[in-house]
N, C-alpha and C positions, 0 to 999 in steps of 0.2 A: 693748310694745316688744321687737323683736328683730334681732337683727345674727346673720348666716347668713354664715359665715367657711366657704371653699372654698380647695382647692390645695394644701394639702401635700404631703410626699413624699419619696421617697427618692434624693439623684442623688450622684453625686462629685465632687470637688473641680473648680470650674470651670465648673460646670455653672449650670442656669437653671431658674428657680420662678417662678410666679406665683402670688399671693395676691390673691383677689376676698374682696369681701364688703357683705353687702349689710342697709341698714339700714331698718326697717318698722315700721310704729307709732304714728307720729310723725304729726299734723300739722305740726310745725315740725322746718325741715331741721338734721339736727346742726350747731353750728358748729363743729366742731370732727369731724371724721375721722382715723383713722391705727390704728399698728399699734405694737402691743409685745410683747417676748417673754422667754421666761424659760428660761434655760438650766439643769439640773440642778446643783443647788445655791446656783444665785443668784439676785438678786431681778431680777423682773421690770423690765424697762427700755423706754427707749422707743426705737423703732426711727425712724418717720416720721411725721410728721403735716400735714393737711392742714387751711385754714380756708377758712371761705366766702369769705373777701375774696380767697382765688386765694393766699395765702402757706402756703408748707409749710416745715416743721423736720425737716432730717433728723441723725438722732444721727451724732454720727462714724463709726463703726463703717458704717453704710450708706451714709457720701459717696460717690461716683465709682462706689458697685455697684448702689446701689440706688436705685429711681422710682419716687416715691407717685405716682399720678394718681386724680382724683375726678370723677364724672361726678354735679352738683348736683339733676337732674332725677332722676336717676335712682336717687339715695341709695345709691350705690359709691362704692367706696375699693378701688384695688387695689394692689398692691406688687410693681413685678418687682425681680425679685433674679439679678443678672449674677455671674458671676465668684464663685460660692460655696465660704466657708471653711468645711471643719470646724469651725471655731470659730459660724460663722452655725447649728450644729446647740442645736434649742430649739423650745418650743411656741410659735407666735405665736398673738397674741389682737388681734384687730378690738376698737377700740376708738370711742365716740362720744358726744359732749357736746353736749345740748340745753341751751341757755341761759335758755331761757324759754319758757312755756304749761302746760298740767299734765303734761307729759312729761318737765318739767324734771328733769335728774338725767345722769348719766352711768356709760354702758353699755358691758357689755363682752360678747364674741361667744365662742364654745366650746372657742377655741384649736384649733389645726390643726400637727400633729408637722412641723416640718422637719427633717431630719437628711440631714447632708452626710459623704459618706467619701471620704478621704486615697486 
């Protein structure tokens, strides 16, 4: 199983990111897609997620900026991220939950630096 996390980078304040990533492996689709990240010195949190049944969670921190969309066929998760604070600066990591078959377990991707400047 693997999850191939693309799109980091470096912009300024305001600016715009996309986060792809894509998940392989699996005969059974994650139920569960999304993304978390962990900023220097704190713990890893959760950013967005996405379920098979079409419902997604997004943390505070990403309401009104940020858009998880999931393509089910195609085992993506991507994340745009609008209107970026310095504070959005962190590694994010693709995340993914198989619930059942022998792939059962839950996976995380390589993290990809975002870092926003003031």
């Amino acid at each position: 199983v693997q999850l191939q996390a693309s799109g980091g980078g470096s912009v300024q304040a305001g600016g715009f990111l996309k986060l792809s990533c894509v998940f392989s492996g699996s005969i059974v689709r994650p139920k569960v897609m999304g993304w978390y990240r962990q900023a220097p010195g704190k713990q890893r949190e959760l950013v967005a997620n996405s379920n098979l049944d079409g419902t997604a969670i997004r943390a505070k921190p990403a309401r009104g900026r940020f858009t998880i969309t999931r393509d089910h066929a195609a085992n993506t998760v991507n994340l745009l991220m609008h209107n970026l604070k310095p504070e959005d600066t962190a590694v994010y990591y693709c995340n993914a939950e198989v619930d059942r078959g022998p792939q059962q377990g839950t996976y995380w991707g390589q993290g990809t630096l975002v870092t926003v400047s003031s």
